[in-house]
N, CA, C and O atoms as CSV, one atom per row, in Angstrom:
chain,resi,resn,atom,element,x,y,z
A,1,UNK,N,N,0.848,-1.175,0.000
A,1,UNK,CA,C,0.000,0.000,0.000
A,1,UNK,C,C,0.894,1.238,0.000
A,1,UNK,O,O,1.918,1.199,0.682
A,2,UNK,N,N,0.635,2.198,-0.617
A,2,UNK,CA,C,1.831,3.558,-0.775
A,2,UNK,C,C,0.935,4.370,-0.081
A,2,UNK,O,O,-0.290,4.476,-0.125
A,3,UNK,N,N,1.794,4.912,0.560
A,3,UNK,CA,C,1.395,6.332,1.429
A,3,UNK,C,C,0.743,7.498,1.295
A,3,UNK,O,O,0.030,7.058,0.393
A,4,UNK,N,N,0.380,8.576,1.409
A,4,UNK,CA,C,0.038,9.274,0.777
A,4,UNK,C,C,1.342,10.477,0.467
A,4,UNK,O,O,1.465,11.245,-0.487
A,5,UNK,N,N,2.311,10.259,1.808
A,5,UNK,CA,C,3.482,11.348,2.003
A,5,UNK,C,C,4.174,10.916,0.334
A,5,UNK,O,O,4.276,11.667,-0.636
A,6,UNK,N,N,4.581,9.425,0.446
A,6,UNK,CA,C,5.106,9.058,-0.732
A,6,UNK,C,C,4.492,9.568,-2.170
A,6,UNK,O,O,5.234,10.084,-3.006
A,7,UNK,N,N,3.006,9.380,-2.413
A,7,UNK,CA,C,2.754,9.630,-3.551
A,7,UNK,C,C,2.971,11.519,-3.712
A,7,UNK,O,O,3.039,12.164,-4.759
A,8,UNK,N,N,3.023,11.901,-2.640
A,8,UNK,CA,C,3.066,13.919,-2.243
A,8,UNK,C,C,4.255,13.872,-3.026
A,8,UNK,O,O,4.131,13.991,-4.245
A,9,UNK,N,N,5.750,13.670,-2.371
A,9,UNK,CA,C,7.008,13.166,-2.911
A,9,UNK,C,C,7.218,12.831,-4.297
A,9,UNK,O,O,7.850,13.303,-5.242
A,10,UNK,N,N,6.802,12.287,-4.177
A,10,UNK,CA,C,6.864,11.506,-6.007
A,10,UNK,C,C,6.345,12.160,-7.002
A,10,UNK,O,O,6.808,12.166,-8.143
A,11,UNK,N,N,5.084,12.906,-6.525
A,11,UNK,CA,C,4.853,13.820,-7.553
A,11,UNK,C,C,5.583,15.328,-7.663
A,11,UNK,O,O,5.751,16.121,-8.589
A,12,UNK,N,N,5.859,15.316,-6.528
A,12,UNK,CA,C,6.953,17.292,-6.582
A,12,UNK,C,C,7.931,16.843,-7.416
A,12,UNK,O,O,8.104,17.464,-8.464
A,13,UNK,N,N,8.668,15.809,-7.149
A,13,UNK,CA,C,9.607,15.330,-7.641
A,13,UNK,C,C,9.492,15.144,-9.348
A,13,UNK,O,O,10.400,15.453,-10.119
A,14,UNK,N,N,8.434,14.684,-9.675
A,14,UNK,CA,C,8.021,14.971,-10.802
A,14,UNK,C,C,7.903,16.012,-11.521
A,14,UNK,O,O,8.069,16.065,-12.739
A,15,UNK,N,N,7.425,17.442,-10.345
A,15,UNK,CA,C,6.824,18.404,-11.150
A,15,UNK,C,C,8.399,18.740,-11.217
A,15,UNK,O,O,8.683,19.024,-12.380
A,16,UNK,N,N,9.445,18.801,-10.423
A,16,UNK,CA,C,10.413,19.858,-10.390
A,16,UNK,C,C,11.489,18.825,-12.118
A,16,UNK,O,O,12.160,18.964,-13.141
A,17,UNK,N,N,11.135,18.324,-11.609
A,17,UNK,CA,C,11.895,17.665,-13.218
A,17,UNK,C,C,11.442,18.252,-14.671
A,17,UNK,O,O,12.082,18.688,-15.628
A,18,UNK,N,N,10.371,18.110,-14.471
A,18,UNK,CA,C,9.170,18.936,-16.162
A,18,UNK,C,C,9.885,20.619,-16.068
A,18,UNK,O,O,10.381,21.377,-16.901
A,19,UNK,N,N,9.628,20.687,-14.631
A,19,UNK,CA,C,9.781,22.539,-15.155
A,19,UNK,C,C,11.135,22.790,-15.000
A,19,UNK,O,O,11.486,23.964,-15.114
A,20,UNK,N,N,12.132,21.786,-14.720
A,20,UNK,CA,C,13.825,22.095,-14.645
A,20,UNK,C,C,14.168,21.849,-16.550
A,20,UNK,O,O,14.849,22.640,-17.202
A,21,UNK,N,N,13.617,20.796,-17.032
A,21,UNK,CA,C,13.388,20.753,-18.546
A,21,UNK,C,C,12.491,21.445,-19.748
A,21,UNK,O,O,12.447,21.339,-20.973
A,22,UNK,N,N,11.690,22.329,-18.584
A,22,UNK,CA,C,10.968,23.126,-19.768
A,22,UNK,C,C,11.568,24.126,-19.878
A,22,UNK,O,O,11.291,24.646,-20.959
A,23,UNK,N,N,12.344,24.755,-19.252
A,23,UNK,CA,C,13.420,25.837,-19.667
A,23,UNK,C,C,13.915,25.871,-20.448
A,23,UNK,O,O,13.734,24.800,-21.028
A,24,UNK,N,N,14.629,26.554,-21.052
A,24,UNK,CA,C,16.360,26.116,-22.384
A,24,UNK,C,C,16.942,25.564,-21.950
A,24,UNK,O,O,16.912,25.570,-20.719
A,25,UNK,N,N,17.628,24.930,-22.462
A,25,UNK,CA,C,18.720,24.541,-21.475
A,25,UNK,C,C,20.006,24.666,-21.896
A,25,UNK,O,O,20.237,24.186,-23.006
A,26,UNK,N,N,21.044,25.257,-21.227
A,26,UNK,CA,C,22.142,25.642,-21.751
A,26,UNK,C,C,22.624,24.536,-22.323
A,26,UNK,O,O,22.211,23.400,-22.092
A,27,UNK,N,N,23.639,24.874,-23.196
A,27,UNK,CA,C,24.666,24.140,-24.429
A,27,UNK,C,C,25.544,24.044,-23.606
A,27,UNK,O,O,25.990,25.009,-22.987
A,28,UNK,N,N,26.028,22.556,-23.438
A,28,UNK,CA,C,26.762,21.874,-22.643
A,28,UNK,C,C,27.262,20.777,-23.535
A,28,UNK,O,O,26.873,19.626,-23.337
A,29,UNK,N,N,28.135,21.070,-24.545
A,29,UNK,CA,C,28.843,20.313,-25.536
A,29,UNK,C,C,30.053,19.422,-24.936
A,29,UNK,O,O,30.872,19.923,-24.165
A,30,UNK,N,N,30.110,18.130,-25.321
A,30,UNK,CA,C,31.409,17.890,-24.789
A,30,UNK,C,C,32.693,18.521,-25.781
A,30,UNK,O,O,32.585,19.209,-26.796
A,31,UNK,N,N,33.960,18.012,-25.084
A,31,UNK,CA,C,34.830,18.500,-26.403
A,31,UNK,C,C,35.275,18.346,-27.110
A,31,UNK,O,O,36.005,17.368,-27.271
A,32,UNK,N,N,34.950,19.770,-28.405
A,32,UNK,CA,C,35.420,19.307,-30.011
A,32,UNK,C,C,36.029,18.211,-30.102
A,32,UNK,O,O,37.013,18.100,-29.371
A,33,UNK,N,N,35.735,17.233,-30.858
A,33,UNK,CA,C,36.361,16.437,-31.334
A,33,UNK,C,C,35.931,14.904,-30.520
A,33,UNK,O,O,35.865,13.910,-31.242
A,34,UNK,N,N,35.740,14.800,-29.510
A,34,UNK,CA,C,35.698,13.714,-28.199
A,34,UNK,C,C,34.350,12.886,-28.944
A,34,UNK,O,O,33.562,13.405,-29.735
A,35,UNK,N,N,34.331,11.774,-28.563
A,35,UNK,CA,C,32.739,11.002,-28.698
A,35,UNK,C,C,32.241,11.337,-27.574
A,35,UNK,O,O,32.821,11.626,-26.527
A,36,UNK,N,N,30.714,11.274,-27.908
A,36,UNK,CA,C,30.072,11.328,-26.983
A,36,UNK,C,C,29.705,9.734,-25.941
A,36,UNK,O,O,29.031,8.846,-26.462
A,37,UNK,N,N,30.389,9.525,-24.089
A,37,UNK,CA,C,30.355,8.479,-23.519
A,37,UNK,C,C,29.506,8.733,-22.836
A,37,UNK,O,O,29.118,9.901,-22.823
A,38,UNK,N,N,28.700,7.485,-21.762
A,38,UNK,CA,C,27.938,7.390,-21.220
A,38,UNK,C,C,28.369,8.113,-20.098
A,38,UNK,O,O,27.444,8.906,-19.917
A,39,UNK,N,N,29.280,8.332,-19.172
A,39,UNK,CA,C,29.920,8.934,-18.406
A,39,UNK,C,C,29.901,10.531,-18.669
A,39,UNK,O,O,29.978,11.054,-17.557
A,40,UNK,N,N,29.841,11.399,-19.546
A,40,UNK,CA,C,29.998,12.371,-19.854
A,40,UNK,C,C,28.363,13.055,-19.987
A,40,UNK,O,O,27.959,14.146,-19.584
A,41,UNK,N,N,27.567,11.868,-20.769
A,41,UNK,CA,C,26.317,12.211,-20.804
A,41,UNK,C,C,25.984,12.158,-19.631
A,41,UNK,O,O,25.603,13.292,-19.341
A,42,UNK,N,N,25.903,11.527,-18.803
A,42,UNK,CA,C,25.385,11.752,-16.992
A,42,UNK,C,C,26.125,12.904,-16.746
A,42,UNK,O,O,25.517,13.829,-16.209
A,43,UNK,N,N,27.242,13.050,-17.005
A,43,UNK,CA,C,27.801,14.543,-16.099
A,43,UNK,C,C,27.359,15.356,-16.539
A,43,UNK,O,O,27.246,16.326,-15.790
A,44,UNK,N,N,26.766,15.539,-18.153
A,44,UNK,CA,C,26.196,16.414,-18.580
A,44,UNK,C,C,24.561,16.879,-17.860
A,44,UNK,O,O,23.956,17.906,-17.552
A,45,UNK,N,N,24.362,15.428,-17.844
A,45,UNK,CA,C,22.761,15.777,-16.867
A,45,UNK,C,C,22.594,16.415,-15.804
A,45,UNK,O,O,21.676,17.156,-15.450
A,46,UNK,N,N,23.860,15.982,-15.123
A,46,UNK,CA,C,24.230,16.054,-13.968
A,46,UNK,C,C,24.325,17.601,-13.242
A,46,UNK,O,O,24.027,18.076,-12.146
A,47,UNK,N,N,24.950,18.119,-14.582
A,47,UNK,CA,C,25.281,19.825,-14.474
A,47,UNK,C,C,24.058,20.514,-14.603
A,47,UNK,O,O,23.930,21.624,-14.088
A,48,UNK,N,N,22.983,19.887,-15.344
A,48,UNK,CA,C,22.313,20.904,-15.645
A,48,UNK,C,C,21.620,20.948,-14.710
A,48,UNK,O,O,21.287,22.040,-14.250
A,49,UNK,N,N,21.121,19.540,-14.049
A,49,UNK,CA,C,20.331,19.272,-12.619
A,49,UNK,C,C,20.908,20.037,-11.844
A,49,UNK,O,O,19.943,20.610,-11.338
A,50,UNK,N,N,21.944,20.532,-11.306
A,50,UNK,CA,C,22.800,21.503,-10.631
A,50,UNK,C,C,22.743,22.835,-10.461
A,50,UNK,O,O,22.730,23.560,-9.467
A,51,UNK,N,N,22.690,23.150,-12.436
A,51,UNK,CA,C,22.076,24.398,-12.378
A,51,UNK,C,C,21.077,24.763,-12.211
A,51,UNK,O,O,20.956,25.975,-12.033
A,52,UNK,N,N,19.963,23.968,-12.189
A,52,UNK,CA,C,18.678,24.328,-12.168
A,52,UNK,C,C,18.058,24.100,-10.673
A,52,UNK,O,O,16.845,23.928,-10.549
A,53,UNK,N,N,19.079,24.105,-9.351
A,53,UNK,CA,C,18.941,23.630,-8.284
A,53,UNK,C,C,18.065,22.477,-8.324
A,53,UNK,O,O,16.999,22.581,-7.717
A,54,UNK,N,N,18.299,21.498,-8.874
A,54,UNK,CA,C,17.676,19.863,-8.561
A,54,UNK,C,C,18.416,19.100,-7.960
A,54,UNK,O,O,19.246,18.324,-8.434
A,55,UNK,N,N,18.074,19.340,-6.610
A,55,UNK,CA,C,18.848,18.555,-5.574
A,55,UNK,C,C,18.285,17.421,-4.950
A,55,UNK,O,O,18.904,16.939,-4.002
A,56,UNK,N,N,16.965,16.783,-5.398
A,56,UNK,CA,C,16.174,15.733,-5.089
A,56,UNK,C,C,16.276,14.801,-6.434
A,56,UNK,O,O,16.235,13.584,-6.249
A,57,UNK,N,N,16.349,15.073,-7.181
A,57,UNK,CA,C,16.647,14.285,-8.630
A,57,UNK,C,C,18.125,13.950,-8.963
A,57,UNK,O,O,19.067,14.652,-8.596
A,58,UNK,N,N,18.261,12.621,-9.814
A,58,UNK,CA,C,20.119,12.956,-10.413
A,58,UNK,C,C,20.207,11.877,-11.394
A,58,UNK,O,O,19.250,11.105,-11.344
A,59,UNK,N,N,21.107,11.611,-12.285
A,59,UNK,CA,C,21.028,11.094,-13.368
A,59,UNK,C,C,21.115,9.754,-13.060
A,59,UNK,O,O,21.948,9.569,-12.173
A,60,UNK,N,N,20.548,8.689,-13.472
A,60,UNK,CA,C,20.599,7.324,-13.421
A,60,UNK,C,C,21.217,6.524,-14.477
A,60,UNK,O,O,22.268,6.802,-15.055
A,61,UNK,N,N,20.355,5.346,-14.709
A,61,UNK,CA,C,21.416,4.718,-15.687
A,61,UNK,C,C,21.151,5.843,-17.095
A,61,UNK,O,O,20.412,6.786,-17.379
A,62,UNK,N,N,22.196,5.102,-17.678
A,62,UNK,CA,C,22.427,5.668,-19.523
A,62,UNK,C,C,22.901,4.621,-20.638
A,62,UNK,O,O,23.918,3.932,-20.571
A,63,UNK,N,N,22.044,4.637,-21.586
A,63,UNK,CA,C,22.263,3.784,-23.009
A,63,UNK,C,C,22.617,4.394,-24.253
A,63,UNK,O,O,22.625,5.608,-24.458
A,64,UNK,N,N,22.954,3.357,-25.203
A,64,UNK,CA,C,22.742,4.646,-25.970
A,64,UNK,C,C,21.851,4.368,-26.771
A,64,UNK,O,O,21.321,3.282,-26.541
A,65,UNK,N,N,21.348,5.085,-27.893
A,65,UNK,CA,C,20.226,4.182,-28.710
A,65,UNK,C,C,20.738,4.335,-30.050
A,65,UNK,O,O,21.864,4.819,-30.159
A,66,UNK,N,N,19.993,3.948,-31.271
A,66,UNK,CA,C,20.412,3.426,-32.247
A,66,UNK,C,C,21.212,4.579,-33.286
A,66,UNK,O,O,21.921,4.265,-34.242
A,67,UNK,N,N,20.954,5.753,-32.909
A,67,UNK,CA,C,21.233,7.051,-33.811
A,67,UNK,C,C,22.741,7.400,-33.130
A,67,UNK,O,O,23.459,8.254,-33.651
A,68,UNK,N,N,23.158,6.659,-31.911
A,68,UNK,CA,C,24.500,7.503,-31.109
A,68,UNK,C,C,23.856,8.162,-29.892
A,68,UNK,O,O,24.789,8.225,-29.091
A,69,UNK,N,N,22.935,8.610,-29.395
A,69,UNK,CA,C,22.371,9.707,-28.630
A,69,UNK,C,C,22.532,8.927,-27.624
A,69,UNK,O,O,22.815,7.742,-27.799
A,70,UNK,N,N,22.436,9.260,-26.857
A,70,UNK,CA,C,22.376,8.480,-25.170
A,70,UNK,C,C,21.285,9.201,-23.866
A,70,UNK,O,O,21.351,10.243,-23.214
A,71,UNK,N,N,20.338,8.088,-23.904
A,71,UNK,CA,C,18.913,8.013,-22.932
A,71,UNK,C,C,19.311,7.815,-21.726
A,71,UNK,O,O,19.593,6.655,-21.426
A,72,UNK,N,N,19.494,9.256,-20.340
A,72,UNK,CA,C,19.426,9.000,-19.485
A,72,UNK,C,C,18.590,9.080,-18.781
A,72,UNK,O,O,18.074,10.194,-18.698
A,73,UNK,N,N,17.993,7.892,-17.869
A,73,UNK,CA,C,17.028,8.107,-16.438
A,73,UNK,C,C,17.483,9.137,-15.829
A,73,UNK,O,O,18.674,9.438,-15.757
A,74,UNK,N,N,16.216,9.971,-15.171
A,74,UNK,CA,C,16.511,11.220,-13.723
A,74,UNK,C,C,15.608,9.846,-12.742
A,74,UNK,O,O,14.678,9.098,-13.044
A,75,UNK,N,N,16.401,10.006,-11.549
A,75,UNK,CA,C,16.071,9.103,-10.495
A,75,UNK,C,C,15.498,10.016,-9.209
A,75,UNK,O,O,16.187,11.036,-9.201
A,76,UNK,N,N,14.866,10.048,-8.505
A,76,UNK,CA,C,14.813,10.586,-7.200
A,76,UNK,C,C,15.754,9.628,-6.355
A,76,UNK,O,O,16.440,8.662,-6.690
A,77,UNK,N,N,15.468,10.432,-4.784
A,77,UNK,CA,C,16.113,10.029,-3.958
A,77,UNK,C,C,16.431,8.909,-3.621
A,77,UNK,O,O,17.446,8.526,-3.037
A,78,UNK,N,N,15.160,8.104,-4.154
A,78,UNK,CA,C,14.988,6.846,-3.578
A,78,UNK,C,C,15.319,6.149,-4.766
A,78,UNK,O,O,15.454,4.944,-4.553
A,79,UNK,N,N,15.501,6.495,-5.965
A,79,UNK,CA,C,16.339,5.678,-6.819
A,79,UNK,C,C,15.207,5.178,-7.994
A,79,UNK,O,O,15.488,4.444,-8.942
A,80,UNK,N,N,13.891,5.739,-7.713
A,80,UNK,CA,C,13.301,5.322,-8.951
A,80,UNK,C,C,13.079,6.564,-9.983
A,80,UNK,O,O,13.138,7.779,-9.790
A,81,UNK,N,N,12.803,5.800,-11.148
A,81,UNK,CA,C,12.929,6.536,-11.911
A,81,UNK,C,C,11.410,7.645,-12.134
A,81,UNK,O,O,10.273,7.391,-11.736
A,82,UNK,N,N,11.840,8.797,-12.833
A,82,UNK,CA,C,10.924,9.928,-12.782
A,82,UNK,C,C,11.022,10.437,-13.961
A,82,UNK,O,O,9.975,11.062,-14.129
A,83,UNK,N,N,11.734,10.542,-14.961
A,83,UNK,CA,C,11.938,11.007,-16.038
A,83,UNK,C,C,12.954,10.142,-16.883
A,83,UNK,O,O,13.568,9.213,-16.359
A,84,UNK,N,N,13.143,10.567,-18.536
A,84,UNK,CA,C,14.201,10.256,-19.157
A,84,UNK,C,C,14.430,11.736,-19.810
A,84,UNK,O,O,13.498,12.535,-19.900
A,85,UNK,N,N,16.040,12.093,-20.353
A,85,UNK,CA,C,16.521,12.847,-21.010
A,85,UNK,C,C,16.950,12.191,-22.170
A,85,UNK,O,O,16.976,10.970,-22.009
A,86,UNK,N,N,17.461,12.749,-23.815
A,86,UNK,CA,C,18.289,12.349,-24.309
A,86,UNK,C,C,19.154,13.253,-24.768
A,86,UNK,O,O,18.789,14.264,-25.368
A,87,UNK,N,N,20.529,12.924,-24.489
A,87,UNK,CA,C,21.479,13.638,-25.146
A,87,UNK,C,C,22.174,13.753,-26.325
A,87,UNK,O,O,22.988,12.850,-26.520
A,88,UNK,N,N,22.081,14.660,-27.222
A,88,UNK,CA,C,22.393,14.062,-28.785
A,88,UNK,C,C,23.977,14.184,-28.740
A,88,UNK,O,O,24.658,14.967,-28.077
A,89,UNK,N,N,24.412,13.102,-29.711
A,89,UNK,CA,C,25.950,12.991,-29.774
A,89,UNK,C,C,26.365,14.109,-30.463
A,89,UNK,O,O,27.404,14.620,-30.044
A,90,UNK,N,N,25.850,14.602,-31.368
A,90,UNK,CA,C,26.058,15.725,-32.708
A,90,UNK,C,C,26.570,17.032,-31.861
A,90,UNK,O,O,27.597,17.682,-32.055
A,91,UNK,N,N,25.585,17.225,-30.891
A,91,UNK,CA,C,25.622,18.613,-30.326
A,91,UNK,C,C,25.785,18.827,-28.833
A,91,UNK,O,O,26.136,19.954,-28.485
A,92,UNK,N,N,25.561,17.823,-27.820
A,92,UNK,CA,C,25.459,17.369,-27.090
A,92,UNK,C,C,24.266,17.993,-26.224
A,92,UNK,O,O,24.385,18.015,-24.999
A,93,UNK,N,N,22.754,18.661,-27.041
A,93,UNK,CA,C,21.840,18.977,-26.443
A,93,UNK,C,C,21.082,18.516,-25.436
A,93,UNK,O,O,21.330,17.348,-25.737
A,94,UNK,N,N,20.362,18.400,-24.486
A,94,UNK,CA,C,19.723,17.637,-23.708
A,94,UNK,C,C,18.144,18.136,-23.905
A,94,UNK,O,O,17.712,19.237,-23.564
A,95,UNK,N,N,17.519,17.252,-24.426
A,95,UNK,CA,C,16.291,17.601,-24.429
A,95,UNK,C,C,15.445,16.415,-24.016
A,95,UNK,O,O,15.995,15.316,-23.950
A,96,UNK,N,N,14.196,16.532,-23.742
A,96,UNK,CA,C,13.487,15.372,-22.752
A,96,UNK,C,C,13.047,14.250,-23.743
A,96,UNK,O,O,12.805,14.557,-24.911
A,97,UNK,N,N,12.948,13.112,-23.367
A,97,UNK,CA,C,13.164,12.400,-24.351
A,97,UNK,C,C,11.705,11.861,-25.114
A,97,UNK,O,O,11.537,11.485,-26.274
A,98,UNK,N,N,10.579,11.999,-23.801
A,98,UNK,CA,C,9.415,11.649,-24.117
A,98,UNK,C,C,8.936,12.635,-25.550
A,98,UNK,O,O,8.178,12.104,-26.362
A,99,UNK,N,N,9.422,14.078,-25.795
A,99,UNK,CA,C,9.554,14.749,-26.713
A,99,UNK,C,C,9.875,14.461,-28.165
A,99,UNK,O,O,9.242,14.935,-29.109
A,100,UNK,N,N,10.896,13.656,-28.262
A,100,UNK,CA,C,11.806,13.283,-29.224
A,100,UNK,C,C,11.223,11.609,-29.746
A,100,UNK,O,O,11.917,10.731,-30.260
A,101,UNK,N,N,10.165,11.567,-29.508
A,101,UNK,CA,C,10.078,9.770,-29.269
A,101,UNK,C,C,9.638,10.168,-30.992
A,101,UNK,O,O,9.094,11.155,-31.487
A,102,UNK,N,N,10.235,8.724,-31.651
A,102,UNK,CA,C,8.953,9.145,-33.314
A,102,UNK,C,C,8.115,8.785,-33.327
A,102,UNK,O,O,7.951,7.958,-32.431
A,103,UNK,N,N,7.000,8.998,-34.166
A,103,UNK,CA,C,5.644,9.089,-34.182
A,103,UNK,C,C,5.428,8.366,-35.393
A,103,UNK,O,O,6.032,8.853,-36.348
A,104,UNK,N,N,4.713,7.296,-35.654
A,104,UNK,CA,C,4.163,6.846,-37.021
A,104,UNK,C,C,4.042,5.466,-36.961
A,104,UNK,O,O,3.619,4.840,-37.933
């Protein structure tokens, strides 16, 4: 049975993720020349969660998917997941991934 404190939690946690990603989000390229690694894409998440004071959220696992880009989980505290980002290899943008999904 879940709590009600928990489901309170889980959803702030939610909201502060949507509106830390509905912003711009600064250009956080890795460097010229470098591939883009799974390690770099979390630090990349990592920073922006930082800047955007998200101190209840933080990057979880990361894959990459079939184009090069790499899909990271945002986790709360407790380690489940609340969101995905993806980071493109090209540019190293972060934009939310539910956004980017294709359609057809």
């Amino acid at each position: 049975m879940v709590r009600y404190p928990t489901l309170v939690a889980a959803g702030f946690a939610i909201f502060l993720t949507t509106a830390a990603y509905a912003a711009p989000a600064p250009q956080i390229a890795a460097e010229p020349g470098q591939a883009l690694t799974l390690t770099s894409a979390k630090q990349m998440v990592a920073d922006q969660l930082k800047a955007a004071h998200q101190s209840q959220v933080r990057p979880g696992a990361a894959e990459f998917d079939a184009d090069g880009n790499v899909r990271v989980d945002i986790v709360n505290i407790n380690g489940l997941t609340v969101s995905h980002v993806l980071v493109h290899a090209n540019d190293g943008q972060i934009t939310d991934a539910a956004a980017t999904k294709k359609r057809g």
